[in-house]
Backbone atoms as SQL, in Angstrom:
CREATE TABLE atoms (id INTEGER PRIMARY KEY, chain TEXT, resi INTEGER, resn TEXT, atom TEXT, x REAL, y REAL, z REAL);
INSERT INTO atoms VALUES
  (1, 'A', 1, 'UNK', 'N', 6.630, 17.013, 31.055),
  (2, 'A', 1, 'UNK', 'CA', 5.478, 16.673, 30.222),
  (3, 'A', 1, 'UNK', 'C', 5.955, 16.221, 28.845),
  (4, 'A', 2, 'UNK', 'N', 5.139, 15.423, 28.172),
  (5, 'A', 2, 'UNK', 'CA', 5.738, 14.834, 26.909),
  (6, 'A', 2, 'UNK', 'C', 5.325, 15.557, 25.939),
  (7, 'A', 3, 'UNK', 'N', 5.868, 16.256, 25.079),
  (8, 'A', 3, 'UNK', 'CA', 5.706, 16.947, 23.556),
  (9, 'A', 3, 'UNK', 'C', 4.982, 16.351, 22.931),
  (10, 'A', 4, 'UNK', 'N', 5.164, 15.221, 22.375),
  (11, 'A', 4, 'UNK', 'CA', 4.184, 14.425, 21.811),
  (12, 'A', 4, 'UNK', 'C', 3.190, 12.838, 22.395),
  (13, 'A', 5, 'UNK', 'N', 2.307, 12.937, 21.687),
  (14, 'A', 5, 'UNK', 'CA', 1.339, 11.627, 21.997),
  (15, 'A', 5, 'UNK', 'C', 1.022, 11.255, 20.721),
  (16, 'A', 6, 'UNK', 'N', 1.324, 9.708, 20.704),
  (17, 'A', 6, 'UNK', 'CA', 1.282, 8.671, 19.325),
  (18, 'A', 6, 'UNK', 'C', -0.043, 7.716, 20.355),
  (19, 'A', 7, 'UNK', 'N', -1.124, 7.652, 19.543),
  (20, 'A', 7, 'UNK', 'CA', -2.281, 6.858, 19.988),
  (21, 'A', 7, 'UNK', 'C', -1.837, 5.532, 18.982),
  (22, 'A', 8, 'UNK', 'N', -1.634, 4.318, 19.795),
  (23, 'A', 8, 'UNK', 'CA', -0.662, 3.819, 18.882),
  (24, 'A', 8, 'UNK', 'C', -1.332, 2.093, 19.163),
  (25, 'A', 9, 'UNK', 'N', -1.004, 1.229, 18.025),
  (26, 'A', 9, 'UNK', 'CA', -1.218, 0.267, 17.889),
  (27, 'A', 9, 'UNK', 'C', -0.420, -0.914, 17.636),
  (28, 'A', 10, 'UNK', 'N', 0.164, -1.793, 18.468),
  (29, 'A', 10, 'UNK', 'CA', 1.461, -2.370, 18.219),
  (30, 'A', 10, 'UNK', 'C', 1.410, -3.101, 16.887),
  (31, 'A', 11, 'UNK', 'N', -0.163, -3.800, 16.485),
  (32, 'A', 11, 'UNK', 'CA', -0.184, -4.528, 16.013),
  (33, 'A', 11, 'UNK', 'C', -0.536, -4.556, 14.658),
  (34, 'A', 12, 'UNK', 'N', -0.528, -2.834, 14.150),
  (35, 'A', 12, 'UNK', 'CA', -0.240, -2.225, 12.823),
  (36, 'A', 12, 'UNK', 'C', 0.781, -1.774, 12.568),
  (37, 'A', 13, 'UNK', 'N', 1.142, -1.798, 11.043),
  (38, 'A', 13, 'UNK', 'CA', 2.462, -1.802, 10.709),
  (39, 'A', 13, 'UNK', 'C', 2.307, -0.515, 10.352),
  (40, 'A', 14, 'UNK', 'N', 1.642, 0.818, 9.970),
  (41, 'A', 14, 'UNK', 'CA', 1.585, 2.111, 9.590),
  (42, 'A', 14, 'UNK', 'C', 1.994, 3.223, 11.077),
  (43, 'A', 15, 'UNK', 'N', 1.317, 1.925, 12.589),
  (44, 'A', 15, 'UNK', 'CA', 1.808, 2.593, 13.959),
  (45, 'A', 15, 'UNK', 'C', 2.887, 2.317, 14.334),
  (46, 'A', 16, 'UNK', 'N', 3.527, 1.329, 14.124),
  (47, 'A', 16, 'UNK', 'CA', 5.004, 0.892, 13.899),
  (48, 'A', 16, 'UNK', 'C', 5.737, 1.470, 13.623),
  (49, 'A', 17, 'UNK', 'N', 5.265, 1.689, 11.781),
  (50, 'A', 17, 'UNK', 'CA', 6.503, 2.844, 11.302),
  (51, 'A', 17, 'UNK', 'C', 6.858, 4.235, 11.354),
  (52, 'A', 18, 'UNK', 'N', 5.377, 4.815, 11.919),
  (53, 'A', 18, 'UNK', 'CA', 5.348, 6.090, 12.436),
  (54, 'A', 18, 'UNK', 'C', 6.172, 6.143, 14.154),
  (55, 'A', 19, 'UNK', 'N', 6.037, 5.607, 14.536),
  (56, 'A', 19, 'UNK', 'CA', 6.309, 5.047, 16.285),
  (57, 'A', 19, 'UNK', 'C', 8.292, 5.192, 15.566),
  (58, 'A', 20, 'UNK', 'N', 8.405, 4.059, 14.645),
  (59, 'A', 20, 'UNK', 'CA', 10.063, 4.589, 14.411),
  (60, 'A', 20, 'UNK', 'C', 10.547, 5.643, 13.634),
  (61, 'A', 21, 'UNK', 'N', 9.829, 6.561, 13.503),
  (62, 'A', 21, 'UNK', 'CA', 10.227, 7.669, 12.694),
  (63, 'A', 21, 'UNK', 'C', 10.298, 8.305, 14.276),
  (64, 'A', 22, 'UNK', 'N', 9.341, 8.483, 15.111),
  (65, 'A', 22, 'UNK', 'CA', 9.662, 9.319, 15.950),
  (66, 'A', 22, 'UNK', 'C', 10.988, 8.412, 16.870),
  (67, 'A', 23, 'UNK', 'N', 11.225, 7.414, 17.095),
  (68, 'A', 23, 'UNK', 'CA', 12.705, 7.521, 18.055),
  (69, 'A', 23, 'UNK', 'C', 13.455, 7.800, 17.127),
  (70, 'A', 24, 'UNK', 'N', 13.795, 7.570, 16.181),
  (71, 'A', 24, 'UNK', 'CA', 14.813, 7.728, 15.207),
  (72, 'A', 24, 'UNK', 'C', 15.124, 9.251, 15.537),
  (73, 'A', 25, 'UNK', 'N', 14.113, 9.996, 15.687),
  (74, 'A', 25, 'UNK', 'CA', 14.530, 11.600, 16.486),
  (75, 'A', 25, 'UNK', 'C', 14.705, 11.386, 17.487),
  (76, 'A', 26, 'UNK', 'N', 14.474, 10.372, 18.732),
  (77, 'A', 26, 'UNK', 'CA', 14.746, 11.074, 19.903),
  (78, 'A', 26, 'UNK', 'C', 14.133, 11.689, 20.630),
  (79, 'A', 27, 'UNK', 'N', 12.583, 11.848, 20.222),
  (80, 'A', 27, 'UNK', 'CA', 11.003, 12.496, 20.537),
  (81, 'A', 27, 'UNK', 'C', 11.030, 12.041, 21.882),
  (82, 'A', 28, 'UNK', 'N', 10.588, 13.417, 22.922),
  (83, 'A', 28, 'UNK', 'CA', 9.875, 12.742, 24.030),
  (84, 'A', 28, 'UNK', 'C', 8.967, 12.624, 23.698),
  (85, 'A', 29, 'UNK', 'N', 8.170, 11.781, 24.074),
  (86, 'A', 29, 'UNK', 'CA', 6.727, 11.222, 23.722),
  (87, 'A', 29, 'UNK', 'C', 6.161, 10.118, 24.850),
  (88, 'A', 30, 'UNK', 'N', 4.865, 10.856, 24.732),
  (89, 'A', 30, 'UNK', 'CA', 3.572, 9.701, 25.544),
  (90, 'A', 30, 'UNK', 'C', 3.179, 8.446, 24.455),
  (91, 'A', 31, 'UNK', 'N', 3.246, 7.433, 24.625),
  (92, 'A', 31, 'UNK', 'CA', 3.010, 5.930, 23.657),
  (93, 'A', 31, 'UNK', 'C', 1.565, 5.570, 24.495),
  (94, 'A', 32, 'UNK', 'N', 0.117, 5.747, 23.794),
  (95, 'A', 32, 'UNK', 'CA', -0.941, 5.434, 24.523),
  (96, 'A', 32, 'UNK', 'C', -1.335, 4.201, 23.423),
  (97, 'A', 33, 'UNK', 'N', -1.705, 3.099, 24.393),
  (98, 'A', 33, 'UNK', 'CA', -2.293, 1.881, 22.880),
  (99, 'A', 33, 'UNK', 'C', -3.809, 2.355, 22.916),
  (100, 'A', 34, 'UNK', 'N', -4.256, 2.649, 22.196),
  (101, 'A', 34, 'UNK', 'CA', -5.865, 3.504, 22.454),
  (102, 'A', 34, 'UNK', 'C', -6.591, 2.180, 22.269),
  (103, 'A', 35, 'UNK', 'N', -6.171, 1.018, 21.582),
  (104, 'A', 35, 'UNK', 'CA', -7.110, -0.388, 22.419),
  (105, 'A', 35, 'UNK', 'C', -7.571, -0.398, 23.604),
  (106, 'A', 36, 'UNK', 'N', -6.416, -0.377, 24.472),
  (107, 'A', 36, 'UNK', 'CA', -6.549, -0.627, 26.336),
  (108, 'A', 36, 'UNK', 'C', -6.815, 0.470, 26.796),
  (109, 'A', 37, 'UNK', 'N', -6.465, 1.792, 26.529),
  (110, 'A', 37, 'UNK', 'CA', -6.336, 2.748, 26.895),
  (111, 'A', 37, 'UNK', 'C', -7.200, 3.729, 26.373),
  (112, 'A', 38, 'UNK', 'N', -8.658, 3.855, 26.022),
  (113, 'A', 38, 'UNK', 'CA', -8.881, 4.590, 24.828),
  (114, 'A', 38, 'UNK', 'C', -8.931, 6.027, 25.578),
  (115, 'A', 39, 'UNK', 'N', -8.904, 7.273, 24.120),
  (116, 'A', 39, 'UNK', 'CA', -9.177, 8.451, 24.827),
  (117, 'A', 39, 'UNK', 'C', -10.938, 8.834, 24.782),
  (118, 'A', 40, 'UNK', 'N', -10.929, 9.144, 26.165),
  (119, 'A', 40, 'UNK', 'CA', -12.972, 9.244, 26.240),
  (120, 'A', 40, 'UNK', 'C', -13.026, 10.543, 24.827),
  (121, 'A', 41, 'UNK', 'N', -14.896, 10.397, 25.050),
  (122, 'A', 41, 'UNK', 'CA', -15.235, 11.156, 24.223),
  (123, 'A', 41, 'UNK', 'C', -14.714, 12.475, 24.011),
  (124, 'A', 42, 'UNK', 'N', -14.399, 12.958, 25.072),
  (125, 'A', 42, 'UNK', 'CA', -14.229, 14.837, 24.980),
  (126, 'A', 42, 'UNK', 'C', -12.677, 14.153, 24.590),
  (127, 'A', 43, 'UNK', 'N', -11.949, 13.394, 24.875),
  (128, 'A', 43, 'UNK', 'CA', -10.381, 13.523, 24.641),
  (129, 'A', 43, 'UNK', 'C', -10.512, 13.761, 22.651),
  (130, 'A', 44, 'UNK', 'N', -11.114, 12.739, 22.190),
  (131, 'A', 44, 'UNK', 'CA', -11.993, 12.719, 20.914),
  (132, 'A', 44, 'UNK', 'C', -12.478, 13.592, 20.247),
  (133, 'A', 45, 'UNK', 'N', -13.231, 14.617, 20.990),
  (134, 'A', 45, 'UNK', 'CA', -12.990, 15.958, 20.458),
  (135, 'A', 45, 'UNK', 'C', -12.367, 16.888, 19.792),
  (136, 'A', 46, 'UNK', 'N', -11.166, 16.982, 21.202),
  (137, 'A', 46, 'UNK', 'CA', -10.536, 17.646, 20.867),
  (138, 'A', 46, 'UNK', 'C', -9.267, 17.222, 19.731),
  (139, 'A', 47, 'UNK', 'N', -9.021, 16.016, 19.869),
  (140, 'A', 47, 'UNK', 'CA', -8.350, 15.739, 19.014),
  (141, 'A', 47, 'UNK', 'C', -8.792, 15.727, 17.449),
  (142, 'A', 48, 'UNK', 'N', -10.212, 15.845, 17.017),
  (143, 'A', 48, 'UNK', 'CA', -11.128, 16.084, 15.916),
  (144, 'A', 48, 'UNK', 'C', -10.339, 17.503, 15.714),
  (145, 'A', 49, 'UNK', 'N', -10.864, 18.413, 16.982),
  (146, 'A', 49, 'UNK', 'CA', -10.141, 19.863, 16.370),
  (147, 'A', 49, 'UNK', 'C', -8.781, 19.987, 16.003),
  (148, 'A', 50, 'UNK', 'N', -7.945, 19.256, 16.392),
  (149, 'A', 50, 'UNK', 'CA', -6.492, 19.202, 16.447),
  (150, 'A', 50, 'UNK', 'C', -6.286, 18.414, 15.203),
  (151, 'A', 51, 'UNK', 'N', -6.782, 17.515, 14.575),
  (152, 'A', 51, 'UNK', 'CA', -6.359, 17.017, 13.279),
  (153, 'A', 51, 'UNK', 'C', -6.987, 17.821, 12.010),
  (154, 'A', 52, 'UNK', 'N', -7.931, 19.187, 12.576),
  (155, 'A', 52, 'UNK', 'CA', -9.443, 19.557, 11.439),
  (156, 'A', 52, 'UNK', 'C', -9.863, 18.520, 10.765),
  (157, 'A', 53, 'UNK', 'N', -10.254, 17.123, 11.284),
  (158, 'A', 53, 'UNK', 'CA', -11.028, 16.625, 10.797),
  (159, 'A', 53, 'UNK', 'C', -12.474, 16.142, 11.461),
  (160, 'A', 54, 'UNK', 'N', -13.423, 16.393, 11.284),
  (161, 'A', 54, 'UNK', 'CA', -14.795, 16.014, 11.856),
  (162, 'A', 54, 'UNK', 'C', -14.648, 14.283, 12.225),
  (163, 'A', 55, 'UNK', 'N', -15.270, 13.432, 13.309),
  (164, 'A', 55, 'UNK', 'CA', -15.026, 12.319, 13.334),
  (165, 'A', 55, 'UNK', 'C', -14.924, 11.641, 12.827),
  (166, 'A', 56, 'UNK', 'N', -16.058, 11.327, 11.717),
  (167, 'A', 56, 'UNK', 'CA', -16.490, 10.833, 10.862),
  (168, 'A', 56, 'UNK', 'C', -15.599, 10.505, 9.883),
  (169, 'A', 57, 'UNK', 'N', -14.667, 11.642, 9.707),
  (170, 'A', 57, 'UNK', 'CA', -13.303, 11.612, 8.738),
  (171, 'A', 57, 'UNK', 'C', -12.505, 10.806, 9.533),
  (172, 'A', 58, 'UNK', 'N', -12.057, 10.585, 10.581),
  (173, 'A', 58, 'UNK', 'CA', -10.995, 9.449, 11.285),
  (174, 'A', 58, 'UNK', 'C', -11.511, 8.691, 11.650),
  (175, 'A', 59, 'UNK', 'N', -12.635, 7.557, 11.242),
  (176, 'A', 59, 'UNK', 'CA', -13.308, 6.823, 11.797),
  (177, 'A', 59, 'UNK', 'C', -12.612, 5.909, 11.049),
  (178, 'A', 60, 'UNK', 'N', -12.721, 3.989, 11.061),
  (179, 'A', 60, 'UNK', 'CA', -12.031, 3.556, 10.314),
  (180, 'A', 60, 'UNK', 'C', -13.636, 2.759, 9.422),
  (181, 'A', 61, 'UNK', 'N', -13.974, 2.607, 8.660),
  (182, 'A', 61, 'UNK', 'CA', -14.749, 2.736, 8.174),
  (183, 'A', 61, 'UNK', 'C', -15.070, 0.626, 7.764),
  (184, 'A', 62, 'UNK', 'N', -13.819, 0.452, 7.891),
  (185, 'A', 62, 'UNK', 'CA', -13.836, -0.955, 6.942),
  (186, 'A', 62, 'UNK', 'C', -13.848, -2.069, 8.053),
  (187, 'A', 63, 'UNK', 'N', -14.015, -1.372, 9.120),
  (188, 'A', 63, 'UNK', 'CA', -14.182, -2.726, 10.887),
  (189, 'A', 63, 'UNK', 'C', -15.688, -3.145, 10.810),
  (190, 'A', 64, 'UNK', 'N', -16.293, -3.789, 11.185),
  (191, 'A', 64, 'UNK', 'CA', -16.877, -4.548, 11.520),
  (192, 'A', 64, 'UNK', 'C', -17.968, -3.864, 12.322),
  (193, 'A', 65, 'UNK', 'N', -17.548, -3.449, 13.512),
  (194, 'A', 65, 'UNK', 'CA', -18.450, -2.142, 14.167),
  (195, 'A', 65, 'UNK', 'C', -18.881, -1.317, 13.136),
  (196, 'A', 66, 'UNK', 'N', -18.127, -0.373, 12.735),
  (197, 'A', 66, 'UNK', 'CA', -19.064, 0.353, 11.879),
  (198, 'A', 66, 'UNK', 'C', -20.301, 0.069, 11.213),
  (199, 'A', 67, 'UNK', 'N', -20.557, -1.342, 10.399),
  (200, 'A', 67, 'UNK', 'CA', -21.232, -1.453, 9.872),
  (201, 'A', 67, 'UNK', 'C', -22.645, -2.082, 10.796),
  (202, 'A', 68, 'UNK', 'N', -21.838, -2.777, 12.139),
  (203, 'A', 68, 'UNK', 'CA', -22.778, -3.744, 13.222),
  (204, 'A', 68, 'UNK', 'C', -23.158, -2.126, 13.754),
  (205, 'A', 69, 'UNK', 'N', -23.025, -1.036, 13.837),
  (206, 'A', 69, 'UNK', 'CA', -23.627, 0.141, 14.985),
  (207, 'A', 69, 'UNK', 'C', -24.361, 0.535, 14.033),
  (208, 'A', 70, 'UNK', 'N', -24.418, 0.334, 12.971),
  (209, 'A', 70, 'UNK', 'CA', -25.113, 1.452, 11.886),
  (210, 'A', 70, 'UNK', 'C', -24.635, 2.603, 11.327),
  (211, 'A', 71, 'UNK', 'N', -23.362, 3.033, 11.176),
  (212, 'A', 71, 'UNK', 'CA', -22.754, 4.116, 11.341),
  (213, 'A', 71, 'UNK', 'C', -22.725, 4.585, 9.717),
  (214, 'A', 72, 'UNK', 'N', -22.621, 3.886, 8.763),
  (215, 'A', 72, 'UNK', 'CA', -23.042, 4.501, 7.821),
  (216, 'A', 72, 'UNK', 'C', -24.142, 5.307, 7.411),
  (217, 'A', 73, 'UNK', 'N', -25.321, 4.989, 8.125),
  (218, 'A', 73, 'UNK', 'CA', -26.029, 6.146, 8.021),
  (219, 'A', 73, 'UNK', 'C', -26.395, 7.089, 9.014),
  (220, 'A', 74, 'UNK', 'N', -25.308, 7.272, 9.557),
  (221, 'A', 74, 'UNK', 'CA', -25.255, 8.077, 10.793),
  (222, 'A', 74, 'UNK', 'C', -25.658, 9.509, 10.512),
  (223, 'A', 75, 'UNK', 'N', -26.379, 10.109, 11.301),
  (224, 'A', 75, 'UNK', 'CA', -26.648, 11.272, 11.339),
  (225, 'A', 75, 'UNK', 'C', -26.729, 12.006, 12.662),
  (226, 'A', 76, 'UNK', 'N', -26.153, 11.611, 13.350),
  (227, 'A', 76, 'UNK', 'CA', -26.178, 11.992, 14.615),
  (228, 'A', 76, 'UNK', 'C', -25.108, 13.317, 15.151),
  (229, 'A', 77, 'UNK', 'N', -24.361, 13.552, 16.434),
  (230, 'A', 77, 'UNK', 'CA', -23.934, 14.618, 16.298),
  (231, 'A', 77, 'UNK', 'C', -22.301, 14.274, 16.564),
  (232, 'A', 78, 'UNK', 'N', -21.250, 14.890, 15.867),
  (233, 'A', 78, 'UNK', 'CA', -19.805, 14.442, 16.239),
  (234, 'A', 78, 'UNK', 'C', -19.134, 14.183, 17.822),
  (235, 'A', 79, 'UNK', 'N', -20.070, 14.586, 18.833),
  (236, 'A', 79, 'UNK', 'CA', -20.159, 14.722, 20.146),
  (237, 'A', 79, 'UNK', 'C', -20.017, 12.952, 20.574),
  (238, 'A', 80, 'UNK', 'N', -21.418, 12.633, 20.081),
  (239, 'A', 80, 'UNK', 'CA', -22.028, 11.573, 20.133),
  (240, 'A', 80, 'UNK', 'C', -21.122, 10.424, 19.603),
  (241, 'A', 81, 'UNK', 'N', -20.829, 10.934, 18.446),
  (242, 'A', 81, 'UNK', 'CA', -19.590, 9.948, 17.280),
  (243, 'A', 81, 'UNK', 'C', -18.330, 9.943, 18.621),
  (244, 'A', 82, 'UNK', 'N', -18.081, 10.625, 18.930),
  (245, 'A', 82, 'UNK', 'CA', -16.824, 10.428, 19.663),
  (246, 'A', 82, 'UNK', 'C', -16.860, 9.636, 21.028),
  (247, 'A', 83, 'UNK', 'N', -18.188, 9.729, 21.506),
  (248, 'A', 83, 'UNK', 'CA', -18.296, 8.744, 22.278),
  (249, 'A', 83, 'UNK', 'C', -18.444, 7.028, 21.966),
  (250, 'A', 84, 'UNK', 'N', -19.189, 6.632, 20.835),
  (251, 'A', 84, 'UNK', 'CA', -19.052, 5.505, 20.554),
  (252, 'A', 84, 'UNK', 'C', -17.711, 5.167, 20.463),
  (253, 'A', 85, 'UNK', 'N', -16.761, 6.372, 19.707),
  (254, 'A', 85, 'UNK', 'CA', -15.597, 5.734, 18.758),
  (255, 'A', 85, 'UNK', 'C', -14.524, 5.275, 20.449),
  (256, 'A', 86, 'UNK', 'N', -15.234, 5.849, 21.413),
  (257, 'A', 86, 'UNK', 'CA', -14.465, 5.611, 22.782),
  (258, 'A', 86, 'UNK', 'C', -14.525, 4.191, 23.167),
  (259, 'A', 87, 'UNK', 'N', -15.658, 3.772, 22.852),
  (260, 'A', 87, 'UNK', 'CA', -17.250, 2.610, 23.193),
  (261, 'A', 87, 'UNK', 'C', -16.286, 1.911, 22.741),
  (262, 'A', 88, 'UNK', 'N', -15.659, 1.913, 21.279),
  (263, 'A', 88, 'UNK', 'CA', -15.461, 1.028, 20.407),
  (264, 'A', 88, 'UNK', 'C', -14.152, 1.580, 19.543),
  (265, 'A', 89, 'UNK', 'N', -12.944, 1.492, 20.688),
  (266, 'A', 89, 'UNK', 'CA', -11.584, 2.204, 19.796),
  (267, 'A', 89, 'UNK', 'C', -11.234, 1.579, 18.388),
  (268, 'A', 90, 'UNK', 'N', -11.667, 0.103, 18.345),
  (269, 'A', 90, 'UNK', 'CA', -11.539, 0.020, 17.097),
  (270, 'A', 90, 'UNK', 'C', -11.724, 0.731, 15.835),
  (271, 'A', 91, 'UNK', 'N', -12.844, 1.436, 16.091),
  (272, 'A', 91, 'UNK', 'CA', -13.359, 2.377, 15.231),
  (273, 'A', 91, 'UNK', 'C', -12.442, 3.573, 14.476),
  (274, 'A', 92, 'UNK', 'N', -10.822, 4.071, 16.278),
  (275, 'A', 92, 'UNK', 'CA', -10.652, 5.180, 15.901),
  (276, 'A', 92, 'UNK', 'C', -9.196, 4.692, 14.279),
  (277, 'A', 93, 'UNK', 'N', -9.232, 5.329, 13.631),
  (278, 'A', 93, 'UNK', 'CA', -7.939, 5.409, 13.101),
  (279, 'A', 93, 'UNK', 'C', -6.452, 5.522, 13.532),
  (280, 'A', 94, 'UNK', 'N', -5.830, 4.872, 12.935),
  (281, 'A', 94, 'UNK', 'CA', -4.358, 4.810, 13.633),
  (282, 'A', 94, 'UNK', 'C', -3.623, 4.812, 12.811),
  (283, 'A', 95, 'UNK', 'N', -2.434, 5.140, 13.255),
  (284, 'A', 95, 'UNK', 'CA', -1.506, 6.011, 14.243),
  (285, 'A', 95, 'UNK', 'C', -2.426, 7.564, 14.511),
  (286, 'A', 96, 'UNK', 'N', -2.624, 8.473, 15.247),
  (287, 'A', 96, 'UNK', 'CA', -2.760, 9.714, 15.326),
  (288, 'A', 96, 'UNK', 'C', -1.672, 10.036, 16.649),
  (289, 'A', 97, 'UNK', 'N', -1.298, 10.904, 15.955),
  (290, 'A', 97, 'UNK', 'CA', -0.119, 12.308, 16.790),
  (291, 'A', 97, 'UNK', 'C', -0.131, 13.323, 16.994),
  (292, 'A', 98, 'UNK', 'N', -0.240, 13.289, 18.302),
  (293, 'A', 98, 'UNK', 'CA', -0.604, 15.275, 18.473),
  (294, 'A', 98, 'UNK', 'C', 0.671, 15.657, 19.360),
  (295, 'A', 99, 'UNK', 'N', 0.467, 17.046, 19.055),
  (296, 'A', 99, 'UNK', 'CA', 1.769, 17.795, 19.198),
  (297, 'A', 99, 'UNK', 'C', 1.276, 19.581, 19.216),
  (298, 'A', 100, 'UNK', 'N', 0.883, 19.505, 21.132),
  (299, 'A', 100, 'UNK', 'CA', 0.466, 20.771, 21.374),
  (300, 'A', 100, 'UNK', 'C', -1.043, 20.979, 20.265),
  (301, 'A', 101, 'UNK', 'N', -1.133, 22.101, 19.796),
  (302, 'A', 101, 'UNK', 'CA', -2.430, 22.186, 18.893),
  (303, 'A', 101, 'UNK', 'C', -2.640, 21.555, 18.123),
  (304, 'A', 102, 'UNK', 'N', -1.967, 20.441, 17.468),
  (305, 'A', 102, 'UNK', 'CA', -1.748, 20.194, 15.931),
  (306, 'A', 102, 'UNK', 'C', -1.843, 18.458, 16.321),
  (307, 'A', 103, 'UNK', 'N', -2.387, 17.588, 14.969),
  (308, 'A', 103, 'UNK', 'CA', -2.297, 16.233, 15.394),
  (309, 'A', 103, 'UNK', 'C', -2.399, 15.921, 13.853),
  (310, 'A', 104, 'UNK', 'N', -1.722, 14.801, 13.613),
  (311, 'A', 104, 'UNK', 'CA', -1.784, 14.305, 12.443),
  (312, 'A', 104, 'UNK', 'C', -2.092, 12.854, 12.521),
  (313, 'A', 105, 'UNK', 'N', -2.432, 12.242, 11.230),
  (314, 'A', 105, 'UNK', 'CA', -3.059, 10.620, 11.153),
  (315, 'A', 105, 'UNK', 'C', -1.581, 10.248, 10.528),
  (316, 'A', 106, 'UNK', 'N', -0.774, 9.181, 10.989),
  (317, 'A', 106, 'UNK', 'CA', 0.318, 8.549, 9.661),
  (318, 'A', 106, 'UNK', 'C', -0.112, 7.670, 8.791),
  (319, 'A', 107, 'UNK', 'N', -0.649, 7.891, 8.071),
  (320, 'A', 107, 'UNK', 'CA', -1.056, 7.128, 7.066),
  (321, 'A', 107, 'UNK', 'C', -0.935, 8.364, 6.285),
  (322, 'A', 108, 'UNK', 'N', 0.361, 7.953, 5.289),
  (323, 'A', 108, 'UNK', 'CA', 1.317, 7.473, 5.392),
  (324, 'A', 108, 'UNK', 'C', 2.420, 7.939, 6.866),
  (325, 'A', 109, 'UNK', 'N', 3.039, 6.697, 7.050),
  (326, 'A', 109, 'UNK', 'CA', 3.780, 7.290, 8.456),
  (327, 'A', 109, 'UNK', 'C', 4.880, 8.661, 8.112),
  (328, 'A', 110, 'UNK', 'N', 4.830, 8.663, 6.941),
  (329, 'A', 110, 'UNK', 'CA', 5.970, 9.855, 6.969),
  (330, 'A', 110, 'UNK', 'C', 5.083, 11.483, 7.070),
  (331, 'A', 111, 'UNK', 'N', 3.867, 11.336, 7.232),
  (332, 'A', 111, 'UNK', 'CA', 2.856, 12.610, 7.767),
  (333, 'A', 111, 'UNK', 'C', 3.677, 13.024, 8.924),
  (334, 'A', 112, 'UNK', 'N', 3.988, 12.148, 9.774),
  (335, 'A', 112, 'UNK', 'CA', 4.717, 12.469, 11.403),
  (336, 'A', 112, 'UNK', 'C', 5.699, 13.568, 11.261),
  (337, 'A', 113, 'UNK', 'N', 5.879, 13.572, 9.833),
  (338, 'A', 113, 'UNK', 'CA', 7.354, 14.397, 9.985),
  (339, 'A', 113, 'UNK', 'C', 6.465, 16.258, 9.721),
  (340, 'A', 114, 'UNK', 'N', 5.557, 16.434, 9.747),
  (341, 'A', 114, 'UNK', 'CA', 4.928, 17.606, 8.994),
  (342, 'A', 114, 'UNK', 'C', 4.832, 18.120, 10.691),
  (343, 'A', 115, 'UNK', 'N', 5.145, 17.387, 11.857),
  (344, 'A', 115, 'UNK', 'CA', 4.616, 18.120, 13.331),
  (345, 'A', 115, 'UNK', 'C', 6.831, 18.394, 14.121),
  (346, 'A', 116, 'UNK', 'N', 7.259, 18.327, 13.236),
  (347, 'A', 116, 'UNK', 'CA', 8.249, 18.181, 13.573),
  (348, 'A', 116, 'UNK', 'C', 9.057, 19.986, 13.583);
């Protein structure tokens, strides 16, 4: 089984540089592109609990969706949030890394090193 999972984006440079901080160790690791691959709602969840941040806090706020779903004035329930953000991975924030209980955002990529 892989120690870690990088929800990862080739085509950002913050998932990039987090992505080479971990070979540079030598990390086993799962590489999921959460574009093609997204994690469903409950995966979303739990990863909310695993970073302590409510969705809403890892949402990316400045896409296009957000503002086309209405999500700024969202009031709905983080359940719910995690299913759109499935709907619409763009939404989720990237890089995120989890590692057993614990998951961090790299932004900045050198966060990666705090699961180490």
């Amino acid at each position: 089984m892989n120690e870690y999972i990088i929800y990862h984006n080739p085509r950002c440079s913050k998932s990039r540089q987090t992505l080479a901080i971990m070979n540079e160790k030598n990390l086993d690791m799962k590489i999921v592109e959460y574009l093609s691959e997204p994690p469903s709602g409950d995966e979303l969840e739990v990863i909310s609990k695993k970073l302590a941040l409510k969705p809403m806090e890892f949402i990316r706020k400045k896409e296009v969706e957000f503002t086309e779903l209405g999500l700024k004035s969202y009031n709905g329930t983080d359940s719910n949030l995690c299913k759109i953000m499935n709907e619409n991975p763009k939404l989720i924030e990237r890089p995120i890394v989890v590692k057993g209980e614990k998951a961090i955002i790299g932004r900045p990529p050198e966060n990666v090193l705090e699961l180490f």
